[in-house]
C-alpha positions, 0 to 999 in steps of 0.5 A: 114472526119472521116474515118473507124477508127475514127467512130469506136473509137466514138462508142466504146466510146459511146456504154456504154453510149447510150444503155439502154437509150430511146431517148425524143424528139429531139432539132433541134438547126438548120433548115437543111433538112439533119437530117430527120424523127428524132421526129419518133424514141421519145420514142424508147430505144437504144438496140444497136451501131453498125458501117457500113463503115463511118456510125453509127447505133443505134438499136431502135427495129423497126426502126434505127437512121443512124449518118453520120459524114460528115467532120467536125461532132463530137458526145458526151454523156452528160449533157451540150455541151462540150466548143468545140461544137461552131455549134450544130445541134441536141441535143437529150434528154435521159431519164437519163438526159443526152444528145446527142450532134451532132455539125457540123461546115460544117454541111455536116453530119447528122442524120436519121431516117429509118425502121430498116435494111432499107437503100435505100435512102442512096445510098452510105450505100445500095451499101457498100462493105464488112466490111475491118475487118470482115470476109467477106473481104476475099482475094481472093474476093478482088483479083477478085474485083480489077482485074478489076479496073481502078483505084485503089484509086477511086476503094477505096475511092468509098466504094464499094470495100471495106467499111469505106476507104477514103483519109487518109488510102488509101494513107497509105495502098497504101505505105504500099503494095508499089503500086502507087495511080494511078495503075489500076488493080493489080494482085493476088500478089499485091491484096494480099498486098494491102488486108493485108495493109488496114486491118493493117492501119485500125487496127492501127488507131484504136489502136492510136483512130483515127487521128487528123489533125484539127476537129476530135474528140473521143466520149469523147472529145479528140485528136485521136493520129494516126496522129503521126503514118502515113507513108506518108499522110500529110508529103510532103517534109518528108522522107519516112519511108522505103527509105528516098526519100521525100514524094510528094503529086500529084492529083490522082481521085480528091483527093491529093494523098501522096506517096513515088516516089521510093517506089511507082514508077507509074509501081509499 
């Protein structure tokens, strides 16, 4: 699933390309009740892209179009589908011409529709916790918030402590701040680690424009090259970059979890 760094790479991609332009009136290539209230915003010009957690949100004026990615959802700007978009969903007519393209295999993304700043039927989006790189993430609020977890990488993949996280950085920040996935709550010391480490593994994955294992692609088409990068996930039976011990992979809040067994000890 796209995570924080991917949907940002997206929008910076797409950000010169939609502002300015007015939506037209939406093509529904599939019959899905996911992508809601779509015909509402024909007519209505994009004044701006922004990104909360996982989401996209494109400023209409008096109303949003929230785009959420799902698993397998990729967005482009142009005037034919790019070859890669086997299973488009919506295309969007903009007035320059152009189009906006949103293909979902696994079709658990989608696109809607909302009053602006009104987000009470996304749950997930209403209840967000602050933004990993903002100001708002501060560290001593995390430490008080995860001082009180019972697991620490449920606490991250919830989106409630900490916005945008999902299995692939959490498991790298996890092995950066050397805590083990299935920790509970942590102290000041280690809360302080684990703050520095999201912001950097996020940070990095936007600098390599997110990370490719099969379906993610960048809002102009192209591979994320982050997956080069990664310390522990999705390297089982590879040597750790710190100690060499090789990585393991085990079952933690009902995800696969990777880490290092010396560098994350279970007391760690």
């Amino acid at each position: 699933m796209p995570e924080l760094p991917e949907v940002e790479t997206i929008r910076q991609d797409l950000l010169p390309l939609l502002v300015g332009k007015r939506l037209q009136t939406p093509f529904r290539h599939i019959v899905d009740p996911h992508h809601r209230n779509l015909e509402r915003a024909a007519g209505d010009r994009i004044l701006g892209l922004s990104r909360r957690g996982k989401y996209l949100l494109a400023d209409l004026g008096a109303r949003e179009l929230v785009i959420h990615l799902g698993m397998t959802g990729q967005l482009a700007v142009q005037a034919a589908p790019p070859p890669t978009f086997r299973h488009p969903c919506v295309s969007w007519p903009l007035d320059d011409g152009s189009v906006l393209w949103f293909n979902d295999q696994r079709r658990f993304g989608w696109l809607v529709v909302v009053d602006r700043g009104d987000h009470a039927s996304i749950p997930t989006l209403h209840r967000m916790g602050p933004e990993p790189l903002g100001a708002d993430f501060d560290p001593e609020s995390f430490a008080t918030a995860v001082a009180r977890v019972r697991g620490i990488k449920a606490a991250l993949l919830s989106q409630r402590l900490v916005a945008g996280v999902g299995n692939i950085y959490a498991d790298e920040a996890l092995h950066l701040a050397r805590l083990h996935p299935g920790r509970g709550a942590l102290d000041r010391h280690e809360a302080e680690r684990l703050h520095a480490a999201i912001r950097q593994v996020l940070g990095h994955g936007i600098l390599h424009r997110g990370t490719t294992f099969k379906d993610y692609r960048d809002g102009m088409g192209r591979y994320g090259g982050n997956q080069a990068f990664l310390r522990v996930f999705d390297r089982t039976g590879e040597p750790c970059p710190v100690c060499q011990t090789p990585i393991v992979k085990i079952r933690v809040a009902q995800r696969g979890s990777h880490l290092c067994p010396t560098c994350q000890s279970p007391g760690a």
